[in-house]
N, C-alpha and C positions, 0 to 999 in steps of 0.2 A: 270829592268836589268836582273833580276834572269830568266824571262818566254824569253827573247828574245835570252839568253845564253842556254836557253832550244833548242829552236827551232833551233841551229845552228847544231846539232847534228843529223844527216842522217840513221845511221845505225837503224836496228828494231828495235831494244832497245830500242834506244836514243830517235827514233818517236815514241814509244808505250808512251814511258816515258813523254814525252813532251806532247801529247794528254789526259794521266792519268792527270796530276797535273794539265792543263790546260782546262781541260772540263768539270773535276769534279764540280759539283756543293757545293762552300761552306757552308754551313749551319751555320750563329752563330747567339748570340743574336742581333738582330736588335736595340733594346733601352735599352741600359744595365743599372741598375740601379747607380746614380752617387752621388757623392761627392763633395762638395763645399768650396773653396777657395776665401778667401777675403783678397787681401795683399793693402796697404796702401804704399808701397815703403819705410819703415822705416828699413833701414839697419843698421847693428851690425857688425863690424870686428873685428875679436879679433889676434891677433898678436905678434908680438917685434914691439916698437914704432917706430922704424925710417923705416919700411916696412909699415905703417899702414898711416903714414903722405905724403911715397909717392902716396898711391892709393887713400887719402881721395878726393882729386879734381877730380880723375877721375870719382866717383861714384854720380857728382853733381847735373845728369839731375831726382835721385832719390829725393824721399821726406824729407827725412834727412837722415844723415850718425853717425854713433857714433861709437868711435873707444875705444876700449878694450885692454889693452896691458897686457902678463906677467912678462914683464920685471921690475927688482927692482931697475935701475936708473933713476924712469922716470923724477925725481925732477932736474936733470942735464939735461931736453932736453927744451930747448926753444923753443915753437909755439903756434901762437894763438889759435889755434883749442884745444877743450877742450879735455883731456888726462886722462882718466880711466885706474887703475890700481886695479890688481886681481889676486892671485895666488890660489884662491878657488873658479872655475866657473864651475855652472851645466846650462847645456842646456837642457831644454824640450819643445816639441812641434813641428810646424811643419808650413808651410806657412800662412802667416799671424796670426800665433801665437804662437811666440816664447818665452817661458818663461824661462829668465835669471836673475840667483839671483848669488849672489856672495856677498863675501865683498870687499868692494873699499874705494881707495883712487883716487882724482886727481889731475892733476899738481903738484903742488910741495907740498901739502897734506901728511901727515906721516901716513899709514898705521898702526892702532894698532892692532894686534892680537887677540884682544878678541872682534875685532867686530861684530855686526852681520851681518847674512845675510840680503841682500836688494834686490828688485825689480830694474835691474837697468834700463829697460824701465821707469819706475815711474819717479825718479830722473834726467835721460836725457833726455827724450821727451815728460814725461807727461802721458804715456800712459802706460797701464797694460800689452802688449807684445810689442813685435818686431816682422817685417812682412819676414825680411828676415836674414839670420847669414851668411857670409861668413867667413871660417876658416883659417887660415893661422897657427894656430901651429902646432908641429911638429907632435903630437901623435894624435891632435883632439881632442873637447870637448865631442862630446859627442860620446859613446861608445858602437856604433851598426855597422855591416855588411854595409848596405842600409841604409842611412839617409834618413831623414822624405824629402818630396819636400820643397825645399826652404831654404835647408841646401847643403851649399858649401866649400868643403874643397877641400884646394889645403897645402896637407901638404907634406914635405921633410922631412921624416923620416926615408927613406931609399935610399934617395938622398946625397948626399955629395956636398956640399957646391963649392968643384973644379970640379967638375964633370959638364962640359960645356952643356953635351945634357941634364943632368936632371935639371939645368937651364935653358936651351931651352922650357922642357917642360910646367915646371912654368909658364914660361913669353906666353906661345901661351895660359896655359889654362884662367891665369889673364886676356889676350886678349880678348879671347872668352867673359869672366862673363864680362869684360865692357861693351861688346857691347851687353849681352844678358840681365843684372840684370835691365837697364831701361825700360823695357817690361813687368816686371814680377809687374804692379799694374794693378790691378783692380781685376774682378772675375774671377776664372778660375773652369772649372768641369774637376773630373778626373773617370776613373770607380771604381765602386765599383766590387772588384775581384772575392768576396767569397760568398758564402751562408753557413748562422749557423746555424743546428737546434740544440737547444740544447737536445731534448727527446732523440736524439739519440746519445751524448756524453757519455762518460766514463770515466770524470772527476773526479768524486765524485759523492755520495748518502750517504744521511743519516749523511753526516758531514766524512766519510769515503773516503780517498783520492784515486784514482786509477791512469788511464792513465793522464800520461802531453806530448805527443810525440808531440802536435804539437806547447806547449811554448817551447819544446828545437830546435823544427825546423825550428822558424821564425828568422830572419837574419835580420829585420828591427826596431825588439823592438816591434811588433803592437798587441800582445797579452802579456794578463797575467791573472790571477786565484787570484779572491778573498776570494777564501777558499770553494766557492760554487760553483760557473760557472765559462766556459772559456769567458774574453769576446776579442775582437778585436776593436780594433781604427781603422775604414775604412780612418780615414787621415794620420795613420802611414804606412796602407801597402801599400804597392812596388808590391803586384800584381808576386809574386814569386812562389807562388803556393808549397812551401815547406809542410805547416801544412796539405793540404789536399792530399797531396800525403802520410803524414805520418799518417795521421786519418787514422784508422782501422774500424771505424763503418760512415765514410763518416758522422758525425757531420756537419764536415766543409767542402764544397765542390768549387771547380772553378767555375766561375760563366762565364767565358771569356775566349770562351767558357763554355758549360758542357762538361763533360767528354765523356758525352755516345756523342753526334754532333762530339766529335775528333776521334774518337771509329768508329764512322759511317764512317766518312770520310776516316777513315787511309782504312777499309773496302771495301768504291768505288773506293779510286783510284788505289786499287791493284788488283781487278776485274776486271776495265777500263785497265788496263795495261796489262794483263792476254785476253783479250778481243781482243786488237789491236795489238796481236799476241807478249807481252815481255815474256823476258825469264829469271829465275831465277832472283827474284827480291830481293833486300835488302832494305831496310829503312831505311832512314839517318832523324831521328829528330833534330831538330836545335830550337834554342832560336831567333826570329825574328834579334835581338838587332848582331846576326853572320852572316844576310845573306849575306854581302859582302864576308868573306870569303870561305861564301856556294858554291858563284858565282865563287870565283877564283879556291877552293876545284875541282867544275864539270872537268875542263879541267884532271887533272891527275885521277880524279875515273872512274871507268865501267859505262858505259851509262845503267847498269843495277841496280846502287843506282837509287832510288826514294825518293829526299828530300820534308820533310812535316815542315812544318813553325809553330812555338807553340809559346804563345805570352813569352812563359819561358819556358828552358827544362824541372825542373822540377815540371812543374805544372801536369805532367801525370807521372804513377810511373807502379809497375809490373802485373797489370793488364790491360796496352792498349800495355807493351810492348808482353806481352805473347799473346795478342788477337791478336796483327802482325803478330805473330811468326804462329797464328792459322788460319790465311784470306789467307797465302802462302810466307810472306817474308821470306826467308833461313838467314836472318839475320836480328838487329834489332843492327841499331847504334846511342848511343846519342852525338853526333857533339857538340864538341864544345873544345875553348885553355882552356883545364885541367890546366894549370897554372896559370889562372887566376881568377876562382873560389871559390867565397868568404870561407872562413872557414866552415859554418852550410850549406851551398847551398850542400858544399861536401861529407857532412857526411853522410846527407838526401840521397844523392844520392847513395851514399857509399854503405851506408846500405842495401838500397833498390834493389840496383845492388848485394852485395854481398849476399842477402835470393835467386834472381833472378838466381843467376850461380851456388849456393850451389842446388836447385832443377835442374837445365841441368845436373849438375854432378850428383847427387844420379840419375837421370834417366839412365845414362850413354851417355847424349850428352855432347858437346863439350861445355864450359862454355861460350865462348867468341860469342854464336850466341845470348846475349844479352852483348854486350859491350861498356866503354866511346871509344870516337873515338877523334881523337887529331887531327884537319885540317893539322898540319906537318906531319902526315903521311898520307897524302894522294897518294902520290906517291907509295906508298909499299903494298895498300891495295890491297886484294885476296879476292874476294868474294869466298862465299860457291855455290854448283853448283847442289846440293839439298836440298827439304825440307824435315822437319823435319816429319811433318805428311800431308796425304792431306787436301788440303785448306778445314774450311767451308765456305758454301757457303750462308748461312747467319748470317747478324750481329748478335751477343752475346750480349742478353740484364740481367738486373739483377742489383745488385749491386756489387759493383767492385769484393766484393770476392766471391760470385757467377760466374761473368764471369774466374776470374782467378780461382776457383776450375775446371770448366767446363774444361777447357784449358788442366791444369794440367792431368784432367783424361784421356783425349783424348792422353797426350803425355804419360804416363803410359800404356796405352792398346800399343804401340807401343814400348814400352821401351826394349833396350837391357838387363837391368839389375832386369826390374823389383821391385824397392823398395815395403818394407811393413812398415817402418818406418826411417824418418830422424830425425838429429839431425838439430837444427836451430842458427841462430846467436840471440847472446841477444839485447834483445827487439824486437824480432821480434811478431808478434800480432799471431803466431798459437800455438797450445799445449792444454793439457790436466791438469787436474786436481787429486791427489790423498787426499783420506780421512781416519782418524785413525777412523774405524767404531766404533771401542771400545769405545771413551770418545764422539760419537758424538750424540748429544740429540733430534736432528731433530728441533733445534731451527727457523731453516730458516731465520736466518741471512743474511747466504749467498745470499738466493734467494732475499731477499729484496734489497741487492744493487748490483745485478748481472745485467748491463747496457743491454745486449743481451738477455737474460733468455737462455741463455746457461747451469746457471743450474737454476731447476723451482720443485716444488714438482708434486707428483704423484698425487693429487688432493682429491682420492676418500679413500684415507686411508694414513697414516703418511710412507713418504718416500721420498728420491730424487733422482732427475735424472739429466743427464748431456749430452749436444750435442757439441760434441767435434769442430766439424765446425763451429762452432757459439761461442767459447772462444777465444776471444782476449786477452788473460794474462794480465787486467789489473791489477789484483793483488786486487781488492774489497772485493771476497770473503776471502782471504787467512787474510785479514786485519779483516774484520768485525765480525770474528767466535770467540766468547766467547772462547770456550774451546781450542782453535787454533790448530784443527786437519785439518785445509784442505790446502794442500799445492800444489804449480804450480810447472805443467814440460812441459818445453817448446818442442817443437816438432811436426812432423809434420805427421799424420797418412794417410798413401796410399790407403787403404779398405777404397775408399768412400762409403760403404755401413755402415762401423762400425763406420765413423765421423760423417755419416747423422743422424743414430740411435740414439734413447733414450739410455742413459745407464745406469741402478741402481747404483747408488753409495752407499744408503744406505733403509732400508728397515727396520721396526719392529711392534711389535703388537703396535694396540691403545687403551690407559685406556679409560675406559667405565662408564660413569656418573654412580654414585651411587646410583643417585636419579631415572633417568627414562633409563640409561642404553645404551645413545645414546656416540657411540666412541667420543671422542673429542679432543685429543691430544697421544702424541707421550709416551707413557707408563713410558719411561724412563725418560722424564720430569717431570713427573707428579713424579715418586720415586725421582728424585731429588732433586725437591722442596721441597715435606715433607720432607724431612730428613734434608734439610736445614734451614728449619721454623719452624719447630716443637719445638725449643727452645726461638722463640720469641715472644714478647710479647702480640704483637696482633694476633698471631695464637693460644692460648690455647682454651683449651677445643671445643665446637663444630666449631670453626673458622678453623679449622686446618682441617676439613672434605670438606673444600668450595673448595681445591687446587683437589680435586678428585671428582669434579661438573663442568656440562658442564656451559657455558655460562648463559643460561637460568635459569637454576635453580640455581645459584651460587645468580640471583641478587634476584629469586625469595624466596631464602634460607633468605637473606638479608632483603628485606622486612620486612616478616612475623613476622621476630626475632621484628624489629623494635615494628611492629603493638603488639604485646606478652607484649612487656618493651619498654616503649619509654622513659623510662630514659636512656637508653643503645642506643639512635640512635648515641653519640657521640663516641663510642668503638667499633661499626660495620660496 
């Protein structure tokens, strides 16, 4: 419907446009790797009883039905059908495995308060889950953005009860899961969205917490951190692309597409457009899940928007929009009803949009040529009728913050105002590092759970160093440093000569074995050890000389004492 509302469009524009998006060749994963689903048709409704007894015959052609009420007269409702009652229910899981515990009562059963929790799969059908949940209370049981597949809630929570059309709504969505829930047995595959490496996380090291940007960015529940690693439940995610648009070290990446295949693409078809003679082009990104209103949007925009189809808006963030901005689009618009937008989807977005307009403006462009765009204004849009820099004119490869430094530098050589330093939004992944040289020992703390080696030692004598393009603030070092002199400043440095560069942060002589006189550590440890040891117990007399011994001769010092007295090997 979308390519045939293309083609209707005559002008040069309209035909450049319609040839760009329709010739382009798409590029994605051919056999993406999948996910597997085994439901049995064992349904669970939870509800108020006399809503829960009307739908139970409707849902007969499934494998059993079991109805969950939280209402507390259920001992006054008469019906054959068995009647569970719960005012403490957790849902977890996801199709064909739903697990629900709660404490219950049925039928005319007297709930006591100090019950426990139960399996109530177990007790109603025998079985250790349920294969599917449909919800009907008000607030919903379980408490995510995106439910897992196989989780159905039709809740009025912001419905009113005399409110005829939000009644309306109910009864067509009830319609619909009648006719849709006896379909949903047997096995189903779904993709799997993401790729984890974890070497390239910033999680934690060393037991030492850092970044979590992308458990506050999932909307589905499908991550969480067991104090060590991130890890992801491919049967929770929704395929939203939130966490790897907010990963800073690309850990976790889109899999559905990659990023760099949507990168490329956005690349050909603005070429191909540029090609077959269009002019001033803008990019309208959309979430697949809007193209109908993509389709009605085309009639009121400029036949000089060029919409791109993403399987989520944002599963791509400020490094393909800035790489648009860099192939020739005068503008970069993400399409989509702003008011409908789950809570975390928006903030991800938020955020990412507002580092994105805070950099146009310190350049001294106009913030809004990366902007959300609302299909109700469609009518009122003005496209821009220059670009920003000229096009390049080949794809930007690298990793995401690579491409988006590139970008950056290209719209700085161009800049009205010139910046040599911004200020940035918090939690944004750019900034620098300061150190109190004074109390700092050259422990190398830092470097040891520095995810990036943003900061890393000088190698050849006791020192460090720091590359300020390669700190993601996750805050590792600033946590990990004993004496806690190294502290984050967020920001963002314009001399990409001085972000690429090594930069000493700290520097001193090194103590020199005593025995064979080979450097071996950082002078100033070495005086603060002894001075620390020197009063205990296992360092007196000659043991207290081992802390000013390289390696070598520390075990070799070790030894020999042994071999001298070896009644003393238990004291050395």
């Amino acid at each position: 419907m979308l390519k045939s509302t293309l083609n209707t469009f005559t002008d040069t524009n309209g035909v450049a446009r319609a040839a760009a998006i329709t010739g382009t060749v798409e590029l994605a994963n051919l056999i993406p790797p999948t996910v597997t689903y085994e439901s049995r048709g064992n349904l669970l409704i939870i509800g108020a009883a006399e809503q829960l007894l009307q739908l139970t015959d409707q849902f007969s052609a499934l494998n059993s039905v079991t109805l969950l009420t939280t209402d507390s007269n259920t001992c006054e409702i008469k019906t054959a059908h068995t009647l569970y009652y719960s005012q403490s229910i957790t849902v977890k899981g996801y199709l064909g495995a739903f697990d629900v515990h709660c404490r219950i009562g049925h039928n005319n059963t007297t709930l006591e308060t100090n019950a426990l929790e139960t399996n109530l799969a177990k007790i109603a059908i025998g079985r250790n889950c349920f294969d599917i949940v449909l919800d009907m209370t008000a607030t919903g049981v379980m408490n995510v953005e995106i439910p897992a597949a196989g989780y159905y809630a039709v809740s009025s929570s912001s419905e009113h009860s005399d409110n005829q059309a939000a009644e309306k709504r109910i009864a067509e969505k009830l319609a619909t899961l009648v006719d849709d829930l006896p379909s949903m047995i047997g096995t189903f595959d779904k993709p799997k969205y993401f790729r984890l490496n974890p070497d390239l996380c910033a999680h934690s090291s060393r037991g030492v917490k850092g970044c979590d940007r992308c458990i506050d960015a999932c909307p589905a529940g499908a991550l969480h951190s067991d104090g060590i690693a991130i890890a992801i439940d491919p049967y929770l995610c929704q395929g939203v692309g939130t966490c790897a648009t907010a990963c800073p070290t690309e850990a976790i990446s889109y899999a559905l597409p990659d990023p760099q295949i949507t990168q490329n693409f956005v690349h050909s078809v603005l070429a191909r457009y540029k090609q077959e003679g269009g002019q001033a082009p803008t990019l309208l990104l959309y979430g697949e899940r809007d193209t109908e209103a993509v389709t009605k949007a085309l009639a009121a925009l400029p036949t000089s928007v060029i919409t791109i189809a993403l399987e989520e808006l944002a599963t791509v963030g400020i490094d393909t929009w800035f790489s648009a901005l860099a192939y020739g689009a005068h503008q970069v618009l993400l399409a989509t009803n702003t008011q409908y937008i789950p809570v975390t989807i928006d903030a991800v977005l938020t955020n990412e949009l507002t580092i994105a307009q805070n950099f146009l403006t310190e350049l001294g462009y106009d913030a809004d040529r990366i902007c959300l765009f609302d299909f109700a204004d469609s009518a009122n849009f003005e496209a821009y009728e220059s670009a920003l820099i000229t096009p390049i004119e080949t794809a930007l490869t690298g990793t995401k913050r690579e491409k988006l430094f590139t970008v950056l530098e290209k719209l700085n050589q161009s800049s009205p105002l010139q910046p040599t330093h911004s200020a940035v939004v918090a939690n944004a992944p750019y900034g620098s590092v300061t150190c109190n040289t004074d109390d700092c020992t050259l422990c190398m703390s830092c470097v040891a759970v520095c995810p990036t080696r943003a900061l890393h030692a000088i190698g050849d004598r006791p020192g460090l160093l720091f590359v300020e393009q390669d700190c993601i603030q996750c805050g590792m070092c600033e946590a990990a440093c004993p004496e806690k002199v190294i502290t984050l400043e967020a920001g963002f440095n314009w001399d990409w000569q001085a972000r690429k560069a090594d930069k000493l942060v700290h520097e001193e002589p090194a103590a020199c074995c005593i025995s064979c006189g080979k450097p071996f550590a950082p002078a100033s440890m070495v005086k603060m050890l002894t001075e620390k040891l020197q009063s205990h117990s296992h360092f007196q007399g000659e043991a207290i000389r081992r802390l000013s011994m390289c390696e070598d001769c520390r075990v070799r010092d070790i030894f020999e004492k042994m071999e001298q007295d070896p009644q003393s090997q238990t004291r050395v």
